[in-house]
SEVEX-108669 format. One record per residue (C-alpha): x, y, z; residue number from 1. Coordinates in steps of 0.05 Angstrom, whole numbers, plus 5000, padded with zeros to 4 digits. Example, Ala and Ser with C-alpha at 12.3 -4.5 7.8 and 13.67 -1.06 7.14 Angstrom:
% residues 2
xx  yy  zz  nr
5246  4910  5156  1 $
5273  4979  5143  2 $
END
This chain:
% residues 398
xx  yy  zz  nr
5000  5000  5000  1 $
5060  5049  5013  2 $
5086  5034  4947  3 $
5026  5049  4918  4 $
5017  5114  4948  5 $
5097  5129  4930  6 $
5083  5109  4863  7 $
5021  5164  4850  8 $
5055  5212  4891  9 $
5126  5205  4842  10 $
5069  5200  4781  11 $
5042  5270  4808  12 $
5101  5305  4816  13 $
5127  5291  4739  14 $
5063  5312  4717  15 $
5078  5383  4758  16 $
5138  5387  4731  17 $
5123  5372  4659  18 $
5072  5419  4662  19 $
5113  5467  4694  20 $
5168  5454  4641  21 $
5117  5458  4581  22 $
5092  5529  4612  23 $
5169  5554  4621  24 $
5178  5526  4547  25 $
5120  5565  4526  26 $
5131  5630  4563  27 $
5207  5637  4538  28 $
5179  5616  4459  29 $
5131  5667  4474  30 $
5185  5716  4495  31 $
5223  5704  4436  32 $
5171  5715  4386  33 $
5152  5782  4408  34 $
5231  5796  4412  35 $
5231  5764  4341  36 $
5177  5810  4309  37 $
5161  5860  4367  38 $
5084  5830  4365  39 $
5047  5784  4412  40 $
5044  5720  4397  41 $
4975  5676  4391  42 $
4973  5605  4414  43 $
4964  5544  4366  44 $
4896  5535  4333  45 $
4873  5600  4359  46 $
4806  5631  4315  47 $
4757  5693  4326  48 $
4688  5669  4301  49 $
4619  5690  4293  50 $
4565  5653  4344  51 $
4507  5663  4313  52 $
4516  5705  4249  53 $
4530  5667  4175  54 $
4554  5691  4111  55 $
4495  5718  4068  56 $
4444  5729  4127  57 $
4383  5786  4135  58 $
4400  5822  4193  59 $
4349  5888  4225  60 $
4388  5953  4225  61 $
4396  5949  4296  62 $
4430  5875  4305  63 $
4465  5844  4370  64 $
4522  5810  4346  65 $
4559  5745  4390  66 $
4633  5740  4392  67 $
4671  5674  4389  68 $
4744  5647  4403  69 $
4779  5585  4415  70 $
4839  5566  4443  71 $
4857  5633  4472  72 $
4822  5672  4525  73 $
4792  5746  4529  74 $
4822  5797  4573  75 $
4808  5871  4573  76 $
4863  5919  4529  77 $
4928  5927  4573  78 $
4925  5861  4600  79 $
4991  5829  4590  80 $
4975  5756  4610  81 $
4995  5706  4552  82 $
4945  5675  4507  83 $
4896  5728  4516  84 $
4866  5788  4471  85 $
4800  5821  4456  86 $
4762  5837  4400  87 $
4759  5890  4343  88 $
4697  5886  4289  89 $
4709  5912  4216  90 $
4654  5938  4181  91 $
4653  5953  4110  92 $
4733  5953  4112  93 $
4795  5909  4091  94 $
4848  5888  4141  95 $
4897  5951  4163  96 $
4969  5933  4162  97 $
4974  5871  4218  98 $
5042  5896  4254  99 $
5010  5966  4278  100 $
4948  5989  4326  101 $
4879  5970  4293  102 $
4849  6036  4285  103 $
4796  6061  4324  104 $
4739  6099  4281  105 $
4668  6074  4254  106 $
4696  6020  4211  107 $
4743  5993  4268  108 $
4696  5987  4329  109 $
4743  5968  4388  110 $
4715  5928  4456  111 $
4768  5937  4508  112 $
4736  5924  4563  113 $
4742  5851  4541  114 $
4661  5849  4517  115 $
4635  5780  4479  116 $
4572  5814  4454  117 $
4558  5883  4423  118 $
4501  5919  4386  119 $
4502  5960  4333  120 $
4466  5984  4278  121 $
4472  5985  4202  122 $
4442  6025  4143  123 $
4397  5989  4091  124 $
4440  5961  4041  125 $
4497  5904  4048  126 $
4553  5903  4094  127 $
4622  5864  4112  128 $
4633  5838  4179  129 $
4707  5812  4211  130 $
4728  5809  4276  131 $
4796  5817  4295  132 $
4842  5802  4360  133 $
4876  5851  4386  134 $
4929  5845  4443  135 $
4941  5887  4509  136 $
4958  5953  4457  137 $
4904  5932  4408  138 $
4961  5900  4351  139 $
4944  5835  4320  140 $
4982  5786  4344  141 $
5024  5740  4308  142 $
4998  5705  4269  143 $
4936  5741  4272  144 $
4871  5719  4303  145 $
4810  5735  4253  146 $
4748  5707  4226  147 $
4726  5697  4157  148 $
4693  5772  4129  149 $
4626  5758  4117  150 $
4562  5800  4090  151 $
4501  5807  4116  152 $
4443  5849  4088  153 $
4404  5898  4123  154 $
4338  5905  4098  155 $
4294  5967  4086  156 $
4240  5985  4125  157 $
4189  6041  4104  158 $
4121  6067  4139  159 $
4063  6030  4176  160 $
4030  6017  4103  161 $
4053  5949  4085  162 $
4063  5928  4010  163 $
4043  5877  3966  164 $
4097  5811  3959  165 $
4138  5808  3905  166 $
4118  5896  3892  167 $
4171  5924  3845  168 $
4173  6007  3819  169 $
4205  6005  3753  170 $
4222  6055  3690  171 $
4189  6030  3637  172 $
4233  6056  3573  173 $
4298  6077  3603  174 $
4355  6041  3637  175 $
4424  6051  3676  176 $
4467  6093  3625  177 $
4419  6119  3582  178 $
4429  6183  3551  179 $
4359  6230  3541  180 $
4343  6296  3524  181 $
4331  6364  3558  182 $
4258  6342  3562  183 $
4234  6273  3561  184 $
4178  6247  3581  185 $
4199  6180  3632  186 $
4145  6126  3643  187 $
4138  6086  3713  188 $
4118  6019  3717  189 $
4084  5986  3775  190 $
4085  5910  3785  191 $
4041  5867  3842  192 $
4008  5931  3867  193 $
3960  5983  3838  194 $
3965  6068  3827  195 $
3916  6103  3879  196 $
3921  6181  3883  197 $
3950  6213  3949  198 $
3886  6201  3998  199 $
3861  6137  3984  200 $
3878  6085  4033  201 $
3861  6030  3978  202 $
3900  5968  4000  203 $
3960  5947  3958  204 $
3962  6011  3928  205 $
3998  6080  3932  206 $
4031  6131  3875  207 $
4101  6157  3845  208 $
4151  6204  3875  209 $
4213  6210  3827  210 $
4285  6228  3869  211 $
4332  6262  3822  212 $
4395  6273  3845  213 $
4390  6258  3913  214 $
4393  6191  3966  215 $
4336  6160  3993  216 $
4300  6199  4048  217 $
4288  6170  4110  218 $
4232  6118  4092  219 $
4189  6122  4155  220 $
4174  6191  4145  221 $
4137  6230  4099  222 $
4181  6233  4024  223 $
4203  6308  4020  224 $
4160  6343  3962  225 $
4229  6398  3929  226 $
4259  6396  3866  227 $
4301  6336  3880  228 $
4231  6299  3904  229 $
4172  6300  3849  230 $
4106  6282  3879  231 $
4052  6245  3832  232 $
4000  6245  3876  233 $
3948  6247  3827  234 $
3969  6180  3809  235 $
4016  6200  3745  236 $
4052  6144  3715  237 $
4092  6185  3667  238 $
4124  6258  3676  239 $
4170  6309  3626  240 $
4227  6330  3658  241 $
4272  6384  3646  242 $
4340  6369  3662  243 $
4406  6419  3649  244 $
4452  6376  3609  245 $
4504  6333  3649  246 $
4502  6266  3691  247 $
4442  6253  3740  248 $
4412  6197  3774  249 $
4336  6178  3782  250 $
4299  6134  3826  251 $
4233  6118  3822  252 $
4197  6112  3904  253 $
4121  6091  3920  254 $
4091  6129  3980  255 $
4021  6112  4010  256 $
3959  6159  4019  257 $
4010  6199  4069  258 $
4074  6202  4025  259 $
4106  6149  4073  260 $
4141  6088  4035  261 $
4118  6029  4050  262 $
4140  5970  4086  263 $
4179  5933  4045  264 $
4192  5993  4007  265 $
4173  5990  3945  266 $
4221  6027  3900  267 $
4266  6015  3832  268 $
4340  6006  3825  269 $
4376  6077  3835  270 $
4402  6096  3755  271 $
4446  6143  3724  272 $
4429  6182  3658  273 $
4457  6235  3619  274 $
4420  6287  3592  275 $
4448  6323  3520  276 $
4420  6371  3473  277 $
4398  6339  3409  278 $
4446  6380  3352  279 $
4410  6394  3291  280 $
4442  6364  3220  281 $
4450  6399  3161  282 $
4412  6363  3107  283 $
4464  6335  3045  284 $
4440  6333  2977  285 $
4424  6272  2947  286 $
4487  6237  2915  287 $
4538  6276  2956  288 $
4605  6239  2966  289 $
4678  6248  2994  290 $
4731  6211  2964  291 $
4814  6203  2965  292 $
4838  6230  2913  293 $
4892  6183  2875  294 $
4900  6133  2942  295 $
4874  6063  2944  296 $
4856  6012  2988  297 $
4919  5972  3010  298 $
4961  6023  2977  299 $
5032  6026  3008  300 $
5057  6103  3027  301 $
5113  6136  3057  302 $
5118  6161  3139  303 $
5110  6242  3112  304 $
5051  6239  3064  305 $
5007  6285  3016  306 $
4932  6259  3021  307 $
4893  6295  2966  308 $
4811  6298  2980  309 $
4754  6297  2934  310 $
4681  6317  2936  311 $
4615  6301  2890  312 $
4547  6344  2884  313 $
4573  6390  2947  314 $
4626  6438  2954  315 $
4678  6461  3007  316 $
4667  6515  3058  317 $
4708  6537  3117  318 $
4682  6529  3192  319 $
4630  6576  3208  320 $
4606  6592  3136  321 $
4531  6561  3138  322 $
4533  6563  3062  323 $
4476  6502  3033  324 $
4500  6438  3016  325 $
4580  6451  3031  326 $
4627  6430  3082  327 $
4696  6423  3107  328 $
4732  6362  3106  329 $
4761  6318  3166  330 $
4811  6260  3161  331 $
4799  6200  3218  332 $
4863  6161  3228  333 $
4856  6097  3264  334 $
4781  6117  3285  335 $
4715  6092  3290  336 $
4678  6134  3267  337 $
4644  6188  3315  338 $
4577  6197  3342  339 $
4547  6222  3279  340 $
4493  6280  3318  341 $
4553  6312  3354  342 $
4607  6362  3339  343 $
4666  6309  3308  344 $
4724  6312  3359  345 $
4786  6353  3341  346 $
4849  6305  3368  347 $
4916  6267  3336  348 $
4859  6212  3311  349 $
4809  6267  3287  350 $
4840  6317  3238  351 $
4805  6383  3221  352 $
4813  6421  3157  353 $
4761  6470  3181  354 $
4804  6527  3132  355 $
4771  6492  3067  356 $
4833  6446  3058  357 $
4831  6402  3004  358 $
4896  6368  3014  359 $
4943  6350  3074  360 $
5010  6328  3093  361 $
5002  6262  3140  362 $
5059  6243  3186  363 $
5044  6167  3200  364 $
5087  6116  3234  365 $
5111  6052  3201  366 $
5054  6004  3203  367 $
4985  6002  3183  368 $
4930  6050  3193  369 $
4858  6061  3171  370 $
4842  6122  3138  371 $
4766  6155  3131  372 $
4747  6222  3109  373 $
4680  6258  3142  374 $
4654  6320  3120  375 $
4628  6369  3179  376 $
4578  6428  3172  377 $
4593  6492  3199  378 $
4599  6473  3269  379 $
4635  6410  3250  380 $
4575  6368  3257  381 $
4568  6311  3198  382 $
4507  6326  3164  383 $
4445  6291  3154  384 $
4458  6234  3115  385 $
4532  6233  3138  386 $
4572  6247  3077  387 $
4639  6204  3089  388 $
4690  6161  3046  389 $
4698  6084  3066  390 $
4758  6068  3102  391 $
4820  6057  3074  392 $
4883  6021  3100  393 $
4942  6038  3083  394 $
5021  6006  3099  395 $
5074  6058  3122  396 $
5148  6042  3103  397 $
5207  6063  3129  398 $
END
């Protein structure tokens, strides 16, 4: 029985002292890391982790969020004890360089005080979540102790009027990069719901507001009624706008009887259009054509050369002289050709003889090119049907 009892007891005490060895091993490779690379080192297997939040989920605005880790332990910022951090979440940010202090600011939300748990809320839209350990000075530690980033989406959420499923505002005959003029006229679809004036508390119904240039409004409130907020509370489904010329975005909003959006808002994608001022052509004669003048398809020409132009059943007038059925001529080298209702651009690729030029020296590098001639009114516009040679190409030698 003594033996025994000698036998657990000498059992016991090499247990201490391997432990005590493995901790004293630990501590100085600890030591050395951070003399190493100056950062704090994290313990094998180590991982920050979402409890109860997956990649891809619907989250409310206001959303309490669960923090995870394994195989180290939390302890508040300043806390020197080895193995131990706390956590940093990144919203809507990448990773700041690992071997300095994770920043503190709305993207890099910082819980010192050695919290597990934290709410906070989002905007409607999409957002990236990471945590991040942080050590007693709030630098990653080596290697660093994250999660995965994930998104989650925040939904929107309007007035007490609720909408229809599946309720979708839509423009009905322009898109996401469409250019229009000073004054169009836009159309606005309605899908899954039905157009009732401003008033009528018809169920699965409501009317237009157009935002131009401008975010959402807050959508539990009455939609603002200004010039960047266009109430159609007469039920409208189409509107002519005047618009200065330029970039501008539209976005098409349904309020109920009391302006309010409803809940799911119902509104369409937010688009960008430019607005330009339609040019007027000058009309060409019938049988009007602009030609090169003794150079040919294929033809093989020097770097420095004369190109001679030629015109049918029109003739040649400077810029600025609105003389009928004339023109000046322009040479395209290695150019599509322009947008044919606009002033022709004046560049290295877009050559202007706007003087009444019927003949130019070319400087071309060895190679081939495309040549085109284009004949421009008096404000350099092509006129209406565009009078223009086919292209050419030619072969520059040495």
């Amino acid at each position: 029985m003594a033996t025994h009892n000698l036998t657990a007891s000498l059992a016991a005490a090499l247990l201490l002292l391997g432990a005590a060895a493995y901790t004293a091993a630990q501590t100085t490779a600890n030591a050395q890391a951070r003399r190493t690379t100056g950062l704090t080192p994290s313990l094998p297997g180590a991982e920050a982790y979402f409890v109860d939040l997956k990649d891809g989920a619907t989250v409310p605005a206001k959303v309490k969020i669960s923090f995870g880790l394994r195989n180290m332990s939390v302890a508040p910022a300043g806390s020197d004890r080895s193995g131990t951090g706390h956590h940093h979440l990144l919203i809507d940010t990448e990773l700041a360089p690992l071997n300095q202090p994770i920043p503190s600011d709305f993207n890099h939300l910082h819980f010192g005080a050695g919290q597990t748990e934290a709410e906070i809320t989002l905007k409607p839209g999409t957002h990236t979540l990471q945590l991040l350990l942080g050590d007693k000075d709030h630098v990653p530690h080596t290697p660093p102790v994250m999660s995965r980033q994930i998104k989650v989406n925040v939904g929107l959420t309007g007035g007490p009027t609720a909408s229809a499923p599946g309720a979708e505002a839509y423009f009905v005959d322009i898109k996401d990069g469409s250019v229009i003029t000073p004054n169009e006229t836009i159309h606005f679809g309605l899908k899954n719901m039905g157009i009732a004036p401003a008033g009528s508390d018809r169920e699965n119904s409501g009317h237009h507001h157009l935002l131009i240039d401008t975010e959402l409004p807050p959508l539990d409130e009455p939609i603002p009624s200004d010039f960047n907020h266009l109430h159609f509370g007469t039920g409208q489904t189409e509107a002519t706008l005047s618009l200065k010329g330029g970039e501008h975005t539209l976005q098409l909003l349904l309020g109920d009887k009391d302006h309010v959006p409803h809940t799911p808002p119902v509104l369409s994608p937010r688009i960008k259009v430019r607005v330009v001022t339609p040019v007027v052509r000058t009309p060409a004669p019938a049988g009007a054509e602009v030609h090169f003048v003794g150079l040919q398809d294929g033809a093989a020409v020097p770097q420095k050369v004369t190109v001679h132009f030629g015109l049918g059943n029109m003739g040649v007038a400077p810029a600025g002289i609105d003389r009928p059925n004339t023109g000046h001529h322009h040479l395209l080298i290695d150019a599509a050709l322009p947008a044919l209702d606009q002033p022709i651009p004046n560049d290295f690729n877009h050559l202007h003889f706007g003087a009444g030029q019927t003949e130019a020296d070319v400087t071309l590098s060895p190679g081939k090119h495309t040549l085109q001639l284009l004949l421009g009114d008096a404000n350099h516009v092509p006129h209406d049907p565009a009078v223009m040679s086919k292209p050419i190409t030619v072969t520059v030698t040495k």
